[in-house]
C-alpha positions as CSV (number, residue, x, y, z in Angstrom):
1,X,-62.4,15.0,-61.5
2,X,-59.5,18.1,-61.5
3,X,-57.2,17.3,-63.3
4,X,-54.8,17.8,-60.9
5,X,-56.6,15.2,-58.8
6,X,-55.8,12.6,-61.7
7,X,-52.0,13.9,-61.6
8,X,-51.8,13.3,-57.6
9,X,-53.6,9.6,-57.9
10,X,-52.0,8.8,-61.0
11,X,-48.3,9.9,-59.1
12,X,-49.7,7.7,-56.1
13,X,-50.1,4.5,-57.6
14,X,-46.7,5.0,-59.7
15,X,-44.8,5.4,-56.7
16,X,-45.9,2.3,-54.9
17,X,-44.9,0.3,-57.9
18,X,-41.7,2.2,-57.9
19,X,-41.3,1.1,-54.1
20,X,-41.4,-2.3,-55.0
21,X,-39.0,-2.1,-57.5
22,X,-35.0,-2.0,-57.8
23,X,-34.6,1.3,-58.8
24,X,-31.9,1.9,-61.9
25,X,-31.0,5.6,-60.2
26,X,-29.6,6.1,-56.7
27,X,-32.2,8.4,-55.5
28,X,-34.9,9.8,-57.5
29,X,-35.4,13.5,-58.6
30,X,-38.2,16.3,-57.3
31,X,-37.9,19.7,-58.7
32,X,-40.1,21.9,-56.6
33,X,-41.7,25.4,-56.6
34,X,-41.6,26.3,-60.3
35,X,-44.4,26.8,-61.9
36,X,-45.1,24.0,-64.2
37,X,-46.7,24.0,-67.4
38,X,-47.6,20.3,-68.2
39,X,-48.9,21.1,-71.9
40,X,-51.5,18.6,-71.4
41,X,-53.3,20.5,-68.3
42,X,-53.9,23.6,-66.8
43,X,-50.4,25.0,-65.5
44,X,-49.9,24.2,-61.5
45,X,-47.9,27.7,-59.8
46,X,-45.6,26.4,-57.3
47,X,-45.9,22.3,-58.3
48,X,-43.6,19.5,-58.3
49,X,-42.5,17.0,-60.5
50,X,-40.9,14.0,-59.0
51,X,-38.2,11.6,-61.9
52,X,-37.5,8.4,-61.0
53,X,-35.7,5.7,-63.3
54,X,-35.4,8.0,-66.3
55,X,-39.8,8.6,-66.4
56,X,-41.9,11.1,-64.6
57,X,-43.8,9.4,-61.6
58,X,-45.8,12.7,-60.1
59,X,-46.7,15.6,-61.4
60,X,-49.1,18.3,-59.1
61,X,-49.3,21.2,-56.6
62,X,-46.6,21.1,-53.7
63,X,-49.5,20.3,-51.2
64,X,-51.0,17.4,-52.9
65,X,-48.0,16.0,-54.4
66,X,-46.3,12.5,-53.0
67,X,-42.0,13.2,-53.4
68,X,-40.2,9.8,-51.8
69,X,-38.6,10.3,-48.8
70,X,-35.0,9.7,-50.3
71,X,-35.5,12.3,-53.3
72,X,-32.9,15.0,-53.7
73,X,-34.9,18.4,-54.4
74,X,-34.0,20.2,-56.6
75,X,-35.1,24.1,-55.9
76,X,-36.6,25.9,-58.7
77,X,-38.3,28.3,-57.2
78,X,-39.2,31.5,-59.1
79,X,-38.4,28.7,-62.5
80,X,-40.8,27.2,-65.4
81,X,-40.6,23.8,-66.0
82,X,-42.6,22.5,-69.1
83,X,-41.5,19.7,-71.6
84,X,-38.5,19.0,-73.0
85,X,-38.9,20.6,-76.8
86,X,-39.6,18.6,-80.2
87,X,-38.6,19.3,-83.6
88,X,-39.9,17.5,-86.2
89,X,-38.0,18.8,-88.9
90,X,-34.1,18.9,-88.1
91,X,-30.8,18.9,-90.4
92,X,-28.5,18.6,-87.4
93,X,-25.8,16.2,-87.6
94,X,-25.0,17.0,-91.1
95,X,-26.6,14.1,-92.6
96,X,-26.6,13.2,-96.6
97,X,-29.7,11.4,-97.9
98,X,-30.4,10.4,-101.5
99,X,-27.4,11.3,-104.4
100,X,-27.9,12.4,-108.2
101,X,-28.6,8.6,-109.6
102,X,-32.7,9.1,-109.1
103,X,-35.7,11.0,-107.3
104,X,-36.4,8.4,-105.6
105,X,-34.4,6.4,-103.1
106,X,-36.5,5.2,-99.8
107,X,-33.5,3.1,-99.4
108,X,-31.4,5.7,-97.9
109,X,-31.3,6.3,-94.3
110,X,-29.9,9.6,-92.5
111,X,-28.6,7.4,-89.3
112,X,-25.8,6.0,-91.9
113,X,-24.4,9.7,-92.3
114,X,-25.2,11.6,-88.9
115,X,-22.2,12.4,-86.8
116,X,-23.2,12.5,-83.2
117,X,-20.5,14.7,-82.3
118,X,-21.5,17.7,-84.2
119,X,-22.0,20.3,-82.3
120,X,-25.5,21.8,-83.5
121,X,-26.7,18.7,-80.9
122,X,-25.1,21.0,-78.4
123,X,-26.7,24.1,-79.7
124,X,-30.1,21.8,-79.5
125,X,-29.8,21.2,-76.0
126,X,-29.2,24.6,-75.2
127,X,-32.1,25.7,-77.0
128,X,-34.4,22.7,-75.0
129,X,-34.8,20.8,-77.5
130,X,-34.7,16.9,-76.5
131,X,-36.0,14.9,-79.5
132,X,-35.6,15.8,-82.9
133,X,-36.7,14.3,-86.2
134,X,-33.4,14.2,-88.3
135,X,-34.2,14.3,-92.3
136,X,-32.2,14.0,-95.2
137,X,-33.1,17.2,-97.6
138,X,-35.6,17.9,-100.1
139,X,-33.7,17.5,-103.5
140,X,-35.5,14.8,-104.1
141,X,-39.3,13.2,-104.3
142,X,-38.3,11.1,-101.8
143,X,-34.8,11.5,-100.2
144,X,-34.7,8.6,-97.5
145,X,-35.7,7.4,-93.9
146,X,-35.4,9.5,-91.2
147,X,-34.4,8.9,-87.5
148,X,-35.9,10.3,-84.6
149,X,-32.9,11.4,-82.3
150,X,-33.5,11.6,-78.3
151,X,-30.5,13.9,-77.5
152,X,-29.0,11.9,-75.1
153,X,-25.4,12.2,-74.3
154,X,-24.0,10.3,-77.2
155,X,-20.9,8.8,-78.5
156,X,-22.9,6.4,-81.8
157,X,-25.6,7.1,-83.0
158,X,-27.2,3.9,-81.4
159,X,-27.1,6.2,-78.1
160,X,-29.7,8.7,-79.8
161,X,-32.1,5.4,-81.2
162,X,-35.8,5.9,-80.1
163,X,-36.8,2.1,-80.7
164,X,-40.5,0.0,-81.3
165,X,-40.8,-2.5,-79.2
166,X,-39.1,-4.6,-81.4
167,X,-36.0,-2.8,-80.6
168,X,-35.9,-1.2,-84.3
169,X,-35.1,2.5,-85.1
170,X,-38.0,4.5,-85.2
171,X,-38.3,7.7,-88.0
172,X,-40.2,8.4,-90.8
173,X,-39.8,8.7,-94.5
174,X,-38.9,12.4,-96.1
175,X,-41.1,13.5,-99.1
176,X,-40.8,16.7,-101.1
177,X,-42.3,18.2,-104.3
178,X,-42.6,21.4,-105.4
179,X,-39.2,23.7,-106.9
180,X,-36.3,21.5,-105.1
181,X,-36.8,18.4,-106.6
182,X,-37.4,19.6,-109.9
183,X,-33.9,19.2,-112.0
184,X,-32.6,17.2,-115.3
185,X,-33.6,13.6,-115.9
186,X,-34.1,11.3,-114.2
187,X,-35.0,14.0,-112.0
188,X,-38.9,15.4,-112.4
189,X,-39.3,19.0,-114.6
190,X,-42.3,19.9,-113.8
191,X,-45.2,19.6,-111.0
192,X,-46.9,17.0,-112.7
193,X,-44.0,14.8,-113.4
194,X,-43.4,14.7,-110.3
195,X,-46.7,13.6,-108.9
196,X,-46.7,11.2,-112.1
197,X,-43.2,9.3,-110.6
198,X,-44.3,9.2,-107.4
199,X,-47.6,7.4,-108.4
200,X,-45.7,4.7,-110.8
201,X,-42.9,3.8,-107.8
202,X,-46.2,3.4,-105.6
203,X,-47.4,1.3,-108.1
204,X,-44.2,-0.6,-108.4
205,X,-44.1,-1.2,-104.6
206,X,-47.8,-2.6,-104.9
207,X,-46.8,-5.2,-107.2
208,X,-43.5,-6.2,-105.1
209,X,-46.0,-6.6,-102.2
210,X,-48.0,-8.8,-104.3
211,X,-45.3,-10.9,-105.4
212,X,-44.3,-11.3,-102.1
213,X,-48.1,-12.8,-100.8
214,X,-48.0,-15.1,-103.8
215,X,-45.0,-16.5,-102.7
216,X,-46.4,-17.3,-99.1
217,X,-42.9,-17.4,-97.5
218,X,-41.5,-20.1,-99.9
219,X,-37.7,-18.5,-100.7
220,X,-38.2,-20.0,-104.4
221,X,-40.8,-17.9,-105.3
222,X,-39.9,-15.1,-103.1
223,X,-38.4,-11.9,-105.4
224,X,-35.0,-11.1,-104.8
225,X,-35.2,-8.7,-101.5
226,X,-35.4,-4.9,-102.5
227,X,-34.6,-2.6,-100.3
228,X,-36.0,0.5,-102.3
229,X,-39.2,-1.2,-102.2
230,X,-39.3,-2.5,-98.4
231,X,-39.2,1.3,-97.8
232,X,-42.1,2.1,-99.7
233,X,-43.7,-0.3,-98.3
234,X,-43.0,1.1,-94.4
235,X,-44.7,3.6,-96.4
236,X,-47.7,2.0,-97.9
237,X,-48.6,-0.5,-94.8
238,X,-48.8,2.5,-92.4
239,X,-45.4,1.3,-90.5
240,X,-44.1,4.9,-91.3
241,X,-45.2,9.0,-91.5
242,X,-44.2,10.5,-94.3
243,X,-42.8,13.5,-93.8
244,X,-43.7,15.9,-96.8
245,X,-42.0,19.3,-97.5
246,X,-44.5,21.1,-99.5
247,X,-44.9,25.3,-99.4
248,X,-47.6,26.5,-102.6
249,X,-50.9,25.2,-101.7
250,X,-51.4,24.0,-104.9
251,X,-48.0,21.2,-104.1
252,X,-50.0,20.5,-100.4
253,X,-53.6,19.4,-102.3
254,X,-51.0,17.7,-104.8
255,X,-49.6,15.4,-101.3
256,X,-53.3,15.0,-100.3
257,X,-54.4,13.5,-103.4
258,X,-51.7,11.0,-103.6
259,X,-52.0,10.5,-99.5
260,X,-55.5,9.3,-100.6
261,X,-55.2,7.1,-103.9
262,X,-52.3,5.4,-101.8
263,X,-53.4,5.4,-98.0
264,X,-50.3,6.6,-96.7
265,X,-49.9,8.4,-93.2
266,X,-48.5,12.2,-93.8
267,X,-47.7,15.3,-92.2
268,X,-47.2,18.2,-94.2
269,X,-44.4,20.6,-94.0
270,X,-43.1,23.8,-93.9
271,X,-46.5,24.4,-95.4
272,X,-46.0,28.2,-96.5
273,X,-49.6,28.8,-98.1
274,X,-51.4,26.4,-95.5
275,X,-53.3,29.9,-94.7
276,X,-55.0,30.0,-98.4
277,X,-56.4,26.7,-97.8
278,X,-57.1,26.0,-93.8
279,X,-60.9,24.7,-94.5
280,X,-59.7,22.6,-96.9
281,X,-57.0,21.2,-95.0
282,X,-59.8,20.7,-92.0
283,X,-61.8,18.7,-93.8
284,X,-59.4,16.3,-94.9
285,X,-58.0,15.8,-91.6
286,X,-54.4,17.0,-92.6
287,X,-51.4,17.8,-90.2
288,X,-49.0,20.4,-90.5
289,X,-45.4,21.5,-89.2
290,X,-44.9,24.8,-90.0
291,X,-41.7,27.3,-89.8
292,X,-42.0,30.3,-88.6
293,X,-39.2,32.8,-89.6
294,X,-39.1,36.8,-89.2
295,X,-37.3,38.0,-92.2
296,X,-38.3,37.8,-95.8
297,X,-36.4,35.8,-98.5
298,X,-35.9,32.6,-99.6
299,X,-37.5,31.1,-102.6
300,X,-40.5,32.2,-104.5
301,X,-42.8,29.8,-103.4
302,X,-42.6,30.3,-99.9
303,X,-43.1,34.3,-100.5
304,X,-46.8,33.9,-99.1
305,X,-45.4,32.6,-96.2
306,X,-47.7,34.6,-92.8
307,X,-46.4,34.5,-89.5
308,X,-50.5,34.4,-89.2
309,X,-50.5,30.7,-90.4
310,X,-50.3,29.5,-87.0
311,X,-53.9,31.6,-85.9
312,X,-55.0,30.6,-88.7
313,X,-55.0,26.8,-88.6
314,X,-55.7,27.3,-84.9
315,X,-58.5,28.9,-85.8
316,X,-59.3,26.1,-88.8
317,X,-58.9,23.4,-86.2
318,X,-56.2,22.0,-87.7
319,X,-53.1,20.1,-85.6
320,X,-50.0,22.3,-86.1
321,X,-46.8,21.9,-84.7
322,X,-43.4,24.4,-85.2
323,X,-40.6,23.4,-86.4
324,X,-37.3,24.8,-87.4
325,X,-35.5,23.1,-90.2
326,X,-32.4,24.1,-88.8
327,X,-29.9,25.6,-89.9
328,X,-32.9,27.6,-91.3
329,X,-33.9,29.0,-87.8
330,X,-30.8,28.0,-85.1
331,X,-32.5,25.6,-82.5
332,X,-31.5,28.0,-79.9
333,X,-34.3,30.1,-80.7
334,X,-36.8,27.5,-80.6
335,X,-38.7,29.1,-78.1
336,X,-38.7,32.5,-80.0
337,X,-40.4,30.9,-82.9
338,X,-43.3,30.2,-80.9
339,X,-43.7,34.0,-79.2
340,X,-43.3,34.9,-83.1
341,X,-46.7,33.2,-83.6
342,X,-48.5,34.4,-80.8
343,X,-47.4,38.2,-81.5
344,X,-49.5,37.3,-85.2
345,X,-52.8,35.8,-83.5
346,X,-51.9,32.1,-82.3
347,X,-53.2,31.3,-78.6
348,X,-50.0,31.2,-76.3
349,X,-51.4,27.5,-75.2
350,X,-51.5,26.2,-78.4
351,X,-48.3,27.7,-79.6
352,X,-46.1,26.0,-76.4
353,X,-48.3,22.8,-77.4
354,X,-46.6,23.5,-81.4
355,X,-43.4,22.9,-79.6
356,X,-43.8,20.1,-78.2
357,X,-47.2,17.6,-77.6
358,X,-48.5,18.5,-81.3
359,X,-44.8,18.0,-82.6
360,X,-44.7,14.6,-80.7
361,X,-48.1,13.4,-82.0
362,X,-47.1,13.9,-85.5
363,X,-44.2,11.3,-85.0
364,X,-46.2,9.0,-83.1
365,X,-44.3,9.4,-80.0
366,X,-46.8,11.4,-77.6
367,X,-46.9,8.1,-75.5
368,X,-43.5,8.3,-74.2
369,X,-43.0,12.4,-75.4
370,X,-44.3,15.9,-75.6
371,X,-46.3,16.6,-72.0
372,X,-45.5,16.3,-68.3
373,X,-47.6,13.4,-67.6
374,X,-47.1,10.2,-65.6
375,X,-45.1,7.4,-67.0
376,X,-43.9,8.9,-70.0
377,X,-40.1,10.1,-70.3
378,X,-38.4,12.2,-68.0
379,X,-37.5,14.8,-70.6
380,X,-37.9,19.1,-69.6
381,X,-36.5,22.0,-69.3
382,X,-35.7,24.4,-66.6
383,X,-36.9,28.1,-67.8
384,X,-35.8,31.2,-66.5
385,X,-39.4,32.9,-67.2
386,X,-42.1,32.6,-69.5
387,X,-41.5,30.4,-72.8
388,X,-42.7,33.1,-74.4
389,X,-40.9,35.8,-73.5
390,X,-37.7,36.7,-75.7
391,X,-35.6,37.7,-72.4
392,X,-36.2,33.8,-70.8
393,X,-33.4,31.6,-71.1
394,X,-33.0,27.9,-71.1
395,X,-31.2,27.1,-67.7
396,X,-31.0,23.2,-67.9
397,X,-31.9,20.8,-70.2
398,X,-32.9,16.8,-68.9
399,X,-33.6,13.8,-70.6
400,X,-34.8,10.6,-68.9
401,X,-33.7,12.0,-65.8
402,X,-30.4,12.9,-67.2
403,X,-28.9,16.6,-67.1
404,X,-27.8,17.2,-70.5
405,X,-27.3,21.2,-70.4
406,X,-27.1,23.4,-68.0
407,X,-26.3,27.1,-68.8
408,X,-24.7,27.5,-65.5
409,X,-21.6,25.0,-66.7
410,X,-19.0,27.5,-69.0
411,X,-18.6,24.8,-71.3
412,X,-22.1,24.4,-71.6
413,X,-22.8,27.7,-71.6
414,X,-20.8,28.6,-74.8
415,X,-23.1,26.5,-76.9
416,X,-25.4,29.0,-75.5
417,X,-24.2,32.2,-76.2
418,X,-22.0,31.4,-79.0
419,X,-17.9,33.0,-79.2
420,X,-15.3,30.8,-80.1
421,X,-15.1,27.1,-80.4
422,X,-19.2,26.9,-80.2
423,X,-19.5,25.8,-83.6
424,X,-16.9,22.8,-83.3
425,X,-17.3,19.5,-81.7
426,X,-13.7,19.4,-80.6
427,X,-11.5,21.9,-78.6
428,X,-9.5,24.8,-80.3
429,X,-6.2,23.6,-80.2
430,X,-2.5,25.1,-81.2
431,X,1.0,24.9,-79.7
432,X,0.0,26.6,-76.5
433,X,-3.4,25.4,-76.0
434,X,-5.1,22.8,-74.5
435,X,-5.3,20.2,-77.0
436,X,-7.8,17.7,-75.2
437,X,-11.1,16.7,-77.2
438,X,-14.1,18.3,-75.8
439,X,-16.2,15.6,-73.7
440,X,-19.4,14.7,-75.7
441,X,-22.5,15.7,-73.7
């Protein structure tokens, strides 16, 4: 069956059981006449994609698409509409993780020091961008849980929660070895060190899971509650993806080992020599987020960094998503990053995929994230021309049915372009200025 035929039945049988339901939204939403590029199926010229109740309910061509008879359309004719983008590697919000007193500290979470109001979330939603994995750095083995952030309009940082069914944060865990973490005691001085402290915390979180069985949920025998090694344990049951920064190759075989002695789930990042090793990393069924940037510099080991890596892996048949690490590359130039790795050998399908359905696999999110598909969030973007194309600009921005940029607002539009006041989350204000806070959007 087409699979455009699957999109129309699929929309068909959504829309009856949105019929029968109160809707949460007055009316729902069908842009029409761009040509949309669902990332998980050929792209339809002309379609429609019809939002109702924050989640997509039809995707397909104009002729073979149902849109309810109250929707308001929304003409986008001559536009591209594809997936709101994901970043799994973010420093927005300018977050803190671990501190000086260890390597270690998977007790740390970002969310406690992210400021919603910042405006790089602005910048974000400019570039497209709609969830982001927000990390703490990588100073340390193991500098804390992430969160990852849907960039709703926000005033805590409960508005940006992606949640399990359990209503719990969802994020990962952020890993690092190589250079950064290396330092004075009790910090690691050398490669092996590291890998050696890793393995003895792992070890350490073994036992405390242990203890905890032989207890059998009597409190007298339960050990006193550790919070260090509940998160290792997120770690060690599978409940969380580490998220490992690693650039040599020799540091990503070093992440592989220990992924295998101790079972844990991993993506590996950054991954600046991933090209020296792309069998290898086949074979053992490895992810990897990559950067891509266009300028030398930086630190020695990322020197044999390739804008090629992406090909290459391609080519390998190995899962890799972009990312940007900003402030390392500005999420406004998300998109760019991805034309970057198709001018060095990467299919153009596969690098729009990088952005967004390969990112949103790597968290565990491509349920709900990452392609135009029925039933899963309303999050895209509105594109003036082909992703790809370094003259396209990002017009509007939506998530769960929500506009949350649109370049044709001024305010909007200066976290855009840049000038002055874009880099603040408040107003520039004087004796003879307007001295209102911004709104948050």
């Amino acid at each position: 069956m087409h699979a455009h035929t699957v999109h129309t039945l699929a929309a068909a049988a959504t829309l009856a059981l949105f019929a029968a339901a109160a809707p949460a939204q007055e009316h729902p939403l069908a842009f029409v006449g761009a040509d949309v590029l669902p990332i998980s199926g050929p792209p339809i010229p002309g379609g429609v994609v019809v939002v109702a109740e924050g989640k997509i309910v039809a995707v397909g061509p104009a002729e073979s698409t149902p849109i309810p008879a109250d929707a308001e359309r929304l003409d986008c004719a001559g536009k591209v509409i594809m997936p709101g983008l994901v970043d799994t590697h973010s420093h927005v919000g300018g977050g803190w993780g671990g501190d000086a007193s260890g390597p270690m500290q998977a007790d740390v979470r970002i969310l406690d020091s992210i400021n919603v109001r910042d405006a790089g979330f602005r910048k974000a939603r400019a570039g497209g961008l709609t969830t982001l994995n927000l990390m703490p750095g990588s100073g340390h083995l193991l500098s804390g849980q992430t969160i990852y952030a849907k960039l709703r309009k926000a005033s805590t940082i409960d508005d940006f929660f992606m949640k399990d069914a359990a209503g719990r944060p969802l994020g990962g865990m952020k890993m690092a070895n190589g250079t950064n973490s290396q330092k004075e005691p009790p910090f690691p001085g050398t490669r092996s060190k590291s890998a050696a402290i890793v393995r003895q915390k792992f070890l350490k979180a073994q036992d405390y899971r242990r203890k905890v069985a032989e207890a059998k949920d009597e409190p007298a025998k339960m050990p006193d509650r550790d919070l260090e090694m509940e998160g290792l344990l997120d770690v060690l049951d599978g409940r969380v993806v580490v998220h490992h920064h690693a650039h040599r190759a020799d540091d990503l075989m070093t992440v592989l080992r220990l992924r295998d002695e101790f079972g844990f789930k991993v993506v590996l990042h950054h991954a600046s020599e991933a090209w020296k090793i792309a069998d290898q990393l086949a074979k053992s069924g490895a992810s990897c987020s990559v950067i891509v940037v266009d300028s030398p510099g930086g630190k020695i080991e990322a020197m044999d960094m390739s804008l090629a890596t992406g090909a290459i892996l391609e080519k390998a048949g190995v899962p890799c998503a972009i990312h940007t690490d900003d402030p390392v590359t500005d999420s406004r130039l998300f998109l760019r990053t991805a034309g970057l790795a198709v001018r060095a050998g990467m299919s153009p399908a596969k690098a729009l995929e990088a952005l967004t359905l390969a990112g949103a696999k790597m968290l565990e999110l491509d349920g709900r994230i990452g392609s135009l598909d029925v039933g899963k969030d309303a999050d895209l973007i509105v594109l003036s021309g082909d992703p790809l194309s370094v003259k396209t600009k990002v017009l509007q921005t939506w998530i769960e049915g929500d506009k949350v940029f649109d370049r044709a607002d001024p305010d909007d539009r200066l976290f855009a372009v840049g000038g002055y006041g874009a880099g603040r989350d408040q107003k520039a204000h004087a004796c003879c200025t307007d001295e209102r806070i911004s709104e948050t959007k």
